[in-house]
Steps between C-alpha positions, in 0.01 A plus 500: 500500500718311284296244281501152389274409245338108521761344216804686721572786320562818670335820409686735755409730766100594443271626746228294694204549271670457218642142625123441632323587177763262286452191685076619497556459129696187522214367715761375785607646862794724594690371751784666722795273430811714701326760698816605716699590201519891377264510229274194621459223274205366306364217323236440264349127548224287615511511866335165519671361286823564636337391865412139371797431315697609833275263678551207292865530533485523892243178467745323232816554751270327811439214270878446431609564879613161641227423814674189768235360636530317836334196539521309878573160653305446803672227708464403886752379740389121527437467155499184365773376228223431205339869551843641494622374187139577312579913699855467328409378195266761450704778613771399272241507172405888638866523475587343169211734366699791624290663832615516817438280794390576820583171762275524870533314756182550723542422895241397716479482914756337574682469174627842566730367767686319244590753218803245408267307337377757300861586393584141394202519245628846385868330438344218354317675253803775439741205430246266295426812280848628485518410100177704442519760703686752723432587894384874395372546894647259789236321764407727754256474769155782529224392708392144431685499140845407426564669122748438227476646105659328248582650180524308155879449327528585149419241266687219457570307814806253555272209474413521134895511360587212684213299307651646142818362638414150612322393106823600286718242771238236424540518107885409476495186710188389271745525201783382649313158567309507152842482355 
């Protein structure tokens, strides 16, 4: 077996007792590292250790790994204008905070006869979020629901340069008339 001792140096081909008794006196484990190569490979090292710190790196890369979460818009087909502005406002805050949106339409009895309506609210809300967000899944119609998803832009919308631009306009013609 070829051995590697704890710090990484290599102490050559030895047999099996002889690697065994070393990391005895060492007071750590020997571990197979490459056991398909011709003579297998050994390590001396703490064998738990070695486990936790692989562990923490697995937990560390789940910490950094970018979850979407979906939040949804319930909304109805006769809806009235007041609770559809307070649905849109609020699905456009889930948006400016970055998470997904899911928009429903629920149908009732007879509402389900009239899936236009349904679809107006879905273009309504596609075109009235259209700075915010992007039409990620289109409305489609499953049971009694009528789905979209709407996906947040990057940051920085068109709304907010068009602000910047409008103050600097404003500070000329106050000079011009101080003069």
């Amino acid at each position: 077996m070829r051995l590697i001792d704890s710090d990484g140096t290599q102490h050559g081909i030895v047999p099996l007792e002889e690697a065994k008794t070393k990391a005895q006196e060492q007071g750590l484990d020997l571990v197979e590292v490459s056991p398909n190569v011709d003579p297998p490979v050994v390590k001396i090292m703490d064998w738990g250790k070695a486990k936790f710190d692989r562990e923490k790196k697995a937990r560390e890369s789940r910490k950094k790994a970018q979850v979407i979460e979906v939040k949804e818009v319930k909304f109805r087909p006769t809806i009235g204008d007041n609770d559809f502005n307070i649905k849109l406002n609020r699905a456009i805050r889930f948006l400016e905070k970055g998470k997904k949106v899911k928009v429903t339409v629920f149908f009732r009895y007879r509402q389900l006869r009239r899936p236009e309506l349904g679809a107006q609210i879905m273009d309504k809300v596609a075109e009235l979020t259209a700075e915010t967000a992007d039409v990620e899944t289109r409305s489609r119609l499953e049971g009694r629901q009528m789905t979209m998803v709407l996906a947040p832009r990057s940051h920085g919308t068109a709304a907010k340069p068009k602000a910047k631009e409008t103050e600097p306009s404003q500070e000329p013609s106050q000079e011009a008339g101080a003069s």
